[in-house]
PLY file of the C-alpha trace (Angstrom):
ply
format ascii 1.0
element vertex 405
property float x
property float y
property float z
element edge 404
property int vertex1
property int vertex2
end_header
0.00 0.00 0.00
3.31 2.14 0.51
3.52 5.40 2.88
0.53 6.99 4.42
1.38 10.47 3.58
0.09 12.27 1.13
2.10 13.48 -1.61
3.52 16.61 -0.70
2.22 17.35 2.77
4.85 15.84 5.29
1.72 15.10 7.58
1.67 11.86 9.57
-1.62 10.41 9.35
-3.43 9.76 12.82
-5.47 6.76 12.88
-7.60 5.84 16.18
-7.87 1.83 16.09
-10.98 0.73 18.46
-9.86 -2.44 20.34
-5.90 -3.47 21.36
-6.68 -7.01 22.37
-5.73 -9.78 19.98
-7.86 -9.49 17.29
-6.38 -5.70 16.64
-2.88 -7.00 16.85
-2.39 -7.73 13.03
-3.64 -4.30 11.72
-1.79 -2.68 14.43
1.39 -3.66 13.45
0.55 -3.36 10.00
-0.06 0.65 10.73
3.27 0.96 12.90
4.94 -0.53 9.62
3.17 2.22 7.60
4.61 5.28 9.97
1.22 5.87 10.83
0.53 7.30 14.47
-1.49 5.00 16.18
-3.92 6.06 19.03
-5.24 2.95 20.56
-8.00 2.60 23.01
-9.07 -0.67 24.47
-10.29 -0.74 28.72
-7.48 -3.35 29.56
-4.37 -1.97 30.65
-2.74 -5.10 29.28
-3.97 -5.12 26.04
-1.37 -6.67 23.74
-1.60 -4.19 20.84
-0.61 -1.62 22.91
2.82 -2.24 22.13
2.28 -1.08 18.77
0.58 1.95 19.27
2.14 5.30 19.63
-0.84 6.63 22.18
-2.60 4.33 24.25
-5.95 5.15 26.04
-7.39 2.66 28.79
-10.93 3.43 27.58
-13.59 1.22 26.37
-13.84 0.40 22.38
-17.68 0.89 23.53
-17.63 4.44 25.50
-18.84 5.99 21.73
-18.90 9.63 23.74
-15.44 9.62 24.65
-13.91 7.93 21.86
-15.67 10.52 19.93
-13.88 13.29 22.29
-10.56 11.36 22.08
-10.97 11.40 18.12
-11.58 15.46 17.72
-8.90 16.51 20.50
-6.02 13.79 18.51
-6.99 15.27 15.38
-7.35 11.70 13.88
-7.43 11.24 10.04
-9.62 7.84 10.57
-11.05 5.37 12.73
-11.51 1.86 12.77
-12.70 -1.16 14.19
-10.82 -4.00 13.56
-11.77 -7.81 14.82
-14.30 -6.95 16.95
-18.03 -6.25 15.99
-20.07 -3.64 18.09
-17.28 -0.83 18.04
-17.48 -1.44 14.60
-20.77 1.26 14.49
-19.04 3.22 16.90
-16.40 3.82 14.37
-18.77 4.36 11.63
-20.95 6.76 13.71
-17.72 9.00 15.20
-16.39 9.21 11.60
-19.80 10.85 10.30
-19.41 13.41 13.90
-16.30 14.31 13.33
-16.16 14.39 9.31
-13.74 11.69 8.85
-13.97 9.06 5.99
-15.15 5.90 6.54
-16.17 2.74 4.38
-19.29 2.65 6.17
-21.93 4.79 6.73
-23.93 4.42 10.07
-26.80 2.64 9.01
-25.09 0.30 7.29
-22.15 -0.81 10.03
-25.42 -0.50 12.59
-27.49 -3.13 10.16
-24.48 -5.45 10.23
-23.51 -5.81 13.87
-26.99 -6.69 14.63
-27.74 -10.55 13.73
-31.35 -9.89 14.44
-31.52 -7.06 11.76
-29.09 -8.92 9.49
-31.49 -12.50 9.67
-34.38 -9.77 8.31
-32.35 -8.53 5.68
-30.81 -11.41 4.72
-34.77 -13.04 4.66
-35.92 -10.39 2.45
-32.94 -10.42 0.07
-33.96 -14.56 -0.46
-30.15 -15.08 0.90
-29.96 -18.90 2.22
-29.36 -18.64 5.68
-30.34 -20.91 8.59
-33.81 -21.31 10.13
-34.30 -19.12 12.94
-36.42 -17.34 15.69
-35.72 -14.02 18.06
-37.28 -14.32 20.98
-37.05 -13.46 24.73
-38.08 -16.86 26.17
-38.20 -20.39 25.15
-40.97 -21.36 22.81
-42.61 -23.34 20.11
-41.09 -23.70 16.70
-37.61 -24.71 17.45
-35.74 -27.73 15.56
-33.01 -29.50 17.42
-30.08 -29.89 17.43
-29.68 -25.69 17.81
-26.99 -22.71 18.52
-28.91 -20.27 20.92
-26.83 -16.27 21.27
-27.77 -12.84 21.91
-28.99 -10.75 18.71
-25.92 -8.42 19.18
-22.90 -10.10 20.63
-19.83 -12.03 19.35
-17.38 -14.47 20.41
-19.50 -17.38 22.13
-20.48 -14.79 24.43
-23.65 -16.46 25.94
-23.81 -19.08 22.82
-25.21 -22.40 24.05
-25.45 -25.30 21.79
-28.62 -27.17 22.79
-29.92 -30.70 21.90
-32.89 -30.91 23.87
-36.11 -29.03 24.39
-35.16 -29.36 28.37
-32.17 -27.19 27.30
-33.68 -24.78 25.88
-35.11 -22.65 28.60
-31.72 -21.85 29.73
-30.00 -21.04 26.71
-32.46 -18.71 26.04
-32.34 -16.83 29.38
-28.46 -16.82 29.46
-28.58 -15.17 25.69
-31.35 -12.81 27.08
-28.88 -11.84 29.85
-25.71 -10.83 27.66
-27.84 -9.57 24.65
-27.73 -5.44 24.49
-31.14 -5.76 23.34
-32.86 -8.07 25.73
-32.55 -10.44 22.59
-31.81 -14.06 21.87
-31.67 -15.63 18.33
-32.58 -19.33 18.27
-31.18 -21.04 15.20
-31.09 -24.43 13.44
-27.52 -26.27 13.36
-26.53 -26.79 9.66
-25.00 -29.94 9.83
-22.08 -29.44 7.54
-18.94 -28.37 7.70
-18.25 -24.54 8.52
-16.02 -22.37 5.91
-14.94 -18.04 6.26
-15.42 -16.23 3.27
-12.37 -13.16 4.12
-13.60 -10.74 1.22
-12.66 -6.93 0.33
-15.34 -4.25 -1.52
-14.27 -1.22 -3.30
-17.26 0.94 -4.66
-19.89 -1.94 -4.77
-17.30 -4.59 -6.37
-16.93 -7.63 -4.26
-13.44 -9.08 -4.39
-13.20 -12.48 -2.22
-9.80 -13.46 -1.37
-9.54 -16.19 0.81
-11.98 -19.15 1.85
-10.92 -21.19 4.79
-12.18 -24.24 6.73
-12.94 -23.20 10.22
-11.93 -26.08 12.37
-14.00 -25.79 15.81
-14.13 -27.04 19.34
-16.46 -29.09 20.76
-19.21 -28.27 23.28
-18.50 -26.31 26.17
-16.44 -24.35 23.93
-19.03 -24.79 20.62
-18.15 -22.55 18.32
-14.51 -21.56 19.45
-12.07 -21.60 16.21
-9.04 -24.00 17.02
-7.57 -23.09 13.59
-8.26 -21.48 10.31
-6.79 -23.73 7.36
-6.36 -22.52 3.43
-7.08 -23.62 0.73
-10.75 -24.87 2.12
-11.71 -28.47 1.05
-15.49 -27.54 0.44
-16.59 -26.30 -3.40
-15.94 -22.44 -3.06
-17.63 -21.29 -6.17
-21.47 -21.34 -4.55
-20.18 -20.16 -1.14
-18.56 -17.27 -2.59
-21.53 -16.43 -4.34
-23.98 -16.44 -1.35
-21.31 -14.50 0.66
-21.50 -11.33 -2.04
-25.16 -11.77 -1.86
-24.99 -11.51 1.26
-22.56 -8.39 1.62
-25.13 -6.57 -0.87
-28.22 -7.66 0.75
-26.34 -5.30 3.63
-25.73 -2.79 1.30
-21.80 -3.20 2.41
-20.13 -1.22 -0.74
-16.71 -0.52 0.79
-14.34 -1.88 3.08
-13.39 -5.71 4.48
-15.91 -7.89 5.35
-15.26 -11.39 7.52
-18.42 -14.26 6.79
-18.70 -17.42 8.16
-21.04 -20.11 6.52
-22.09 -23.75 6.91
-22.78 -25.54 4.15
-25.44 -28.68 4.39
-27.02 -30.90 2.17
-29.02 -27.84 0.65
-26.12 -25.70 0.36
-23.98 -23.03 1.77
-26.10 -21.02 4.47
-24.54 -17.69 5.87
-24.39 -17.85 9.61
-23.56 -14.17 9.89
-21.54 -11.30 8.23
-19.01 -8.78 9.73
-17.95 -5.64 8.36
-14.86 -6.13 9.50
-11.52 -7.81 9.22
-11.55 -11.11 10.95
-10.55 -11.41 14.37
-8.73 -14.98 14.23
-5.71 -13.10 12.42
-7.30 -13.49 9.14
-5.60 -10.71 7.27
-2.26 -12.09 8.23
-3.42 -15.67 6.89
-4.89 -13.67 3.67
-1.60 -12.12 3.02
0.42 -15.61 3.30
-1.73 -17.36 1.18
-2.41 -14.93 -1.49
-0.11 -12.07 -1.10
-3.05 -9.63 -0.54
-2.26 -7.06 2.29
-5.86 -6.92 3.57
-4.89 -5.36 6.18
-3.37 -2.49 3.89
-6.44 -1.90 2.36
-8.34 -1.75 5.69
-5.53 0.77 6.77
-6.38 2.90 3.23
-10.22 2.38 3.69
-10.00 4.07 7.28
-7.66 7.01 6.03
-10.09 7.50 2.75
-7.18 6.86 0.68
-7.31 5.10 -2.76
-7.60 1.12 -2.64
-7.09 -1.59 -5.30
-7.42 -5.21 -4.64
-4.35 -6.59 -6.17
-4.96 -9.97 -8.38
-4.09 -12.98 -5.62
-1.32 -14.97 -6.18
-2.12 -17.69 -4.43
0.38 -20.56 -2.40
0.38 -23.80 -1.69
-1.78 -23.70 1.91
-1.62 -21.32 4.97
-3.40 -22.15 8.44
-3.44 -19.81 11.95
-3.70 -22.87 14.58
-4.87 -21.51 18.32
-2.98 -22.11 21.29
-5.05 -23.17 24.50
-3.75 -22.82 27.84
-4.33 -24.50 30.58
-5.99 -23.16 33.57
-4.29 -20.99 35.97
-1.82 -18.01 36.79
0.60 -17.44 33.86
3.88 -17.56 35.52
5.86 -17.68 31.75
5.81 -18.95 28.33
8.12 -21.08 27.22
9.39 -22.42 23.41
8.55 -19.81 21.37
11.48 -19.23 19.56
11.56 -22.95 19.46
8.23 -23.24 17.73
9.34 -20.20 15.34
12.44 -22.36 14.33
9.78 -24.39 12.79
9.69 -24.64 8.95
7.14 -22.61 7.58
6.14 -20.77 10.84
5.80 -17.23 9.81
4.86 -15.92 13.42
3.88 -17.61 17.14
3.22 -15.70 19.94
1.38 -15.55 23.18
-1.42 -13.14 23.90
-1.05 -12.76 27.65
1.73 -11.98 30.23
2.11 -13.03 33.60
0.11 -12.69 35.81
-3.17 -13.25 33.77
-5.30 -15.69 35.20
-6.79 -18.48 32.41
-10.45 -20.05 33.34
-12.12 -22.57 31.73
-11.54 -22.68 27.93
-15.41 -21.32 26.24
-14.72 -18.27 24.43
-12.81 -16.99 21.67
-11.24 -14.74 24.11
-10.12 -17.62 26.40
-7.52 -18.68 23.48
-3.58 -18.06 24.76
-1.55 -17.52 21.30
-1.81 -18.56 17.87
0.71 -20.07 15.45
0.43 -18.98 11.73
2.33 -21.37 9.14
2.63 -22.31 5.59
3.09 -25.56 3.71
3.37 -27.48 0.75
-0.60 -27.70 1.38
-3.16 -27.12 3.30
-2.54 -30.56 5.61
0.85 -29.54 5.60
0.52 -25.63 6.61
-1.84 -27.86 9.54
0.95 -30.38 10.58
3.81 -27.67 10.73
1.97 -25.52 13.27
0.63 -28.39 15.17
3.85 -29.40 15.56
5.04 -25.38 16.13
2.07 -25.58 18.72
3.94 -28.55 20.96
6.87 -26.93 21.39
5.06 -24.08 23.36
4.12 -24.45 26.77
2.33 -21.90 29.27
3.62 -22.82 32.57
0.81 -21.45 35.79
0.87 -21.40 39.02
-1.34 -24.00 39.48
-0.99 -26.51 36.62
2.14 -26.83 34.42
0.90 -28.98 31.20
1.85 -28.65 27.45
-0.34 -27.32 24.53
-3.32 -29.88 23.54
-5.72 -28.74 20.57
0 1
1 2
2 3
3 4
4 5
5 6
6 7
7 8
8 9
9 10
10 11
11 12
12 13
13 14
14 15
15 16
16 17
17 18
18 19
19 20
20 21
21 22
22 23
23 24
24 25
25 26
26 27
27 28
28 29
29 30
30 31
31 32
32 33
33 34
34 35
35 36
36 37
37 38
38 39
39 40
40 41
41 42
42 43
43 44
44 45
45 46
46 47
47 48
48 49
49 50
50 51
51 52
52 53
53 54
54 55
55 56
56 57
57 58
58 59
59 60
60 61
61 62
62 63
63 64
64 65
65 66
66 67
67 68
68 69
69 70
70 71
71 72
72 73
73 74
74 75
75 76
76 77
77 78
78 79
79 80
80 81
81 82
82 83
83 84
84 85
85 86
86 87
87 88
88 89
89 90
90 91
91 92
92 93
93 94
94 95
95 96
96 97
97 98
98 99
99 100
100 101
101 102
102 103
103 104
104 105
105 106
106 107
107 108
108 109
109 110
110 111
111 112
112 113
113 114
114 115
115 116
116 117
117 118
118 119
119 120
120 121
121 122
122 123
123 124
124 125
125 126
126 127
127 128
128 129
129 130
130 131
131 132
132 133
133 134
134 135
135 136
136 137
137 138
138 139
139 140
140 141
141 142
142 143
143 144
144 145
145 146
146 147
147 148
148 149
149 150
150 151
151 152
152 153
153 154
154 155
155 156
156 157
157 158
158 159
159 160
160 161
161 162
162 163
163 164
164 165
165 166
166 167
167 168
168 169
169 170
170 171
171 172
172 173
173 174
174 175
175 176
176 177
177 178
178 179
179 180
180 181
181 182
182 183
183 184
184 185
185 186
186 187
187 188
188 189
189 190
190 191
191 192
192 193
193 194
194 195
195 196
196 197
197 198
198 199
199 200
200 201
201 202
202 203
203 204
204 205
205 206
206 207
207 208
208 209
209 210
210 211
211 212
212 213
213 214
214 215
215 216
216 217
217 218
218 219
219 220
220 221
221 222
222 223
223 224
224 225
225 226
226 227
227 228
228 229
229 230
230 231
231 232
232 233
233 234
234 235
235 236
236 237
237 238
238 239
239 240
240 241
241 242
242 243
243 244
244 245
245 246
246 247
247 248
248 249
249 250
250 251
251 252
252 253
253 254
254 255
255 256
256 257
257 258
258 259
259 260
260 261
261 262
262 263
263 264
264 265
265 266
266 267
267 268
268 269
269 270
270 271
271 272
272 273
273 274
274 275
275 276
276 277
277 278
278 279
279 280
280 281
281 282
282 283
283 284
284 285
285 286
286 287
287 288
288 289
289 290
290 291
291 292
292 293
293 294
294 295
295 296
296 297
297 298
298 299
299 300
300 301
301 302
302 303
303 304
304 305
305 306
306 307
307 308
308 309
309 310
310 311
311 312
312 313
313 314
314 315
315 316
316 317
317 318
318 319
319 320
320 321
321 322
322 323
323 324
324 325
325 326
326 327
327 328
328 329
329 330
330 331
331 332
332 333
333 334
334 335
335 336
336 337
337 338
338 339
339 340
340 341
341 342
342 343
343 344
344 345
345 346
346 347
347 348
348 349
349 350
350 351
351 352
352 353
353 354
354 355
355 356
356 357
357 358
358 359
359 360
360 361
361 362
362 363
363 364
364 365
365 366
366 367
367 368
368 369
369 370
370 371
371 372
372 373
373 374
374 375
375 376
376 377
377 378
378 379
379 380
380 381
381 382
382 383
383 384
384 385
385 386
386 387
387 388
388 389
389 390
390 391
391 392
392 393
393 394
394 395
395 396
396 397
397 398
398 399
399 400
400 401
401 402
402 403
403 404
């Protein structure tokens, strides 16, 4: 994408990332490469991707009124919202305050992070999706087996996967009790394997880039990606083509946008969209596999500079494997560079310093480091981290054990 200045000028561009946790750590780094000056905001002191910003503020990516104040009095040239949903209308909404060029306007970023408002879009656009029901209580008209969230929340955050009708009551109050909205959405399981669609627009032209198989945990931790592996081994072609359906159905013009879809025995049904980059270090995988900076063009989408989606040039197979932890104090993380020494590791690192105390593995956010490789192929990309992945080991306080997947 080359420098962020504008020809001429000698003026740094000032970009206010929402978010410094680990989904933000990939664009982050790609801005501090860029000699852009980073202000980043995220309520954790800790936050990893702090280390890459020039300005850190221990503020919520959610307190919209004073990240709006924090974006007039830095004199920001863009915001974004990288890897994370809700923040992501935040972003869209402070750009229209403070007149700063976005990708999306307001209505659209607030149509996408709402899965309630998306399923009726989606619906009325005739865009295959899975069977489902908002409600705020358990009812009639539910199929088992079925994935029960909030309407506006990500990351497994009170997601229950539910087999019985027994179940059901409290799935539906726990999603009630995280949702925003008072909200859950009850949907049918697509029983299928479950594929991301990573995918760039530039004034209404959808250019997808890569399609990988999401490789998932099993119940308590439904729904948690263990890895993301390229190329995907379902048919892409009819995927790909719900997916921009999709996008336009949202009337998502401009800017990345991160889908995940099962496909059945009827075909490829979007579970939801994100206007977003991907959280799970997508970008990073994008640009091994294909040689497409997306996260370049999400850096020149937030500064309202020019973007082209180069033509991909694509590699043998790419994967980001997750590291989880085991439960306890982090007292220090060993094997890194050992895992790095690995052939075709491109990066491993650990999210969390000592100190941090890991729970019970359920969420996204309860993942400890990732690995991202490449290989002769896609199994291979998957056996070189794996074995990357074994040489790490997060030694706690209370339990010393090595990585297990």
């Amino acid at each position: 994408m080359g420098s962020s200045l504008p020809p001429g000028t000698g003026i740094q561009k000032r970009l206010l990332v929402l978010g410094a946790g680990p989904a933000q750590l990939g664009l982050l780094r790609a801005a501090r490469e860029r000699d852009i000056f980073v202000i980043a905001c995220d309520r954790d002191p800790g936050a990893p991707g702090f280390a890459y910003a020039d300005r850190r503020a221990v503020v919520s990516a959610e307190d919209e009124s004073a990240l709006a104040q924090l974006a007039r009095a830095e004199r920001v040239h863009g915001v974004t919202a990288p890897g994370i949903d809700w923040p992501v209308a935040i972003a869209a909404r402070i750009a229209a305050q403070v007149g700063l060029p976005h990708p999306l306007s307001p209505e659209t970023a607030a149509l996408a992070v709402s899965k309630h408002r998306q399923r009726e879009r989606l619906a009325e656009a005739g865009v295959p999706q899975p069977r489902w029901l908002v409600t705020t209580a358990a009812e009639g008209g539910v199929s088992f087996p079925a994935v029960v969230k909030p309407a506006d929340r990500q990351g497994q955050k009170g997601l229950t996967f539910v087999e019985t009708r027994s179940a059901l009551v409290d799935a539906v109050e726990l999603a009630v009790s995280e949702s925003r909205a008072g909200l859950a959405l009850v949907e049918e399981l697509v029983d299928g394997p479950e594929i991301t669609v990573n995918a760039f627009s530039v004034e209404g032209r959808f250019h997808p880039l890569t399609v990988t198989d999401r490789l998932t945990a099993e119940p308590p931790a439904f729904g948690v990606a263990l890895a993301h592996a390229w190329p995907s081994e379902v048919v892409e072609e009819d995927a790909v083509d719900v997916v921009r359906r999709a996008a336009e159905a949202l009337g998502i013009a401009d800017g990345p946008t991160y889908t995940q879809v099962r496909v059945g025995a009827e075909g490829p049904r979007v579970v939801e969209v994100a206007a977003r980059l991907g959280g799970g270090h997508d970008a990073e995988l994008c640009r091994l596999a294909l040689g497409v900076d997306l996260n370049g063009l999400a850096l020149a989408a937030a500064l309202g500079e020019p973007v082209r989606v180069p033509a991909p040039e694509p590699s043998g197979g790419a994967c980001v494997r997750f590291l989880v932890p085991p439960e306890g104090t982090l007292v220090r993380v060993e094997g890194l560079e050992e895992a790095l020494a690995v052939d075709g590791v491109v990066d491993a690192r650990a999210y969390r310093a000592p100190g941090y105390r890991f729970g019970p593995f359920r969420r996204g956010a309860d993942r400890a480091g990732f690995v991202l490789a490449c290989g002769d192929s896609r199994d291979d990309a998957l056996a070189r981290a794996g074995e990357a992945a074994q040489r790490i080991r997060f030694l706690t306080a209370d339990v010393e054990a090595p990585i297990e997947a």
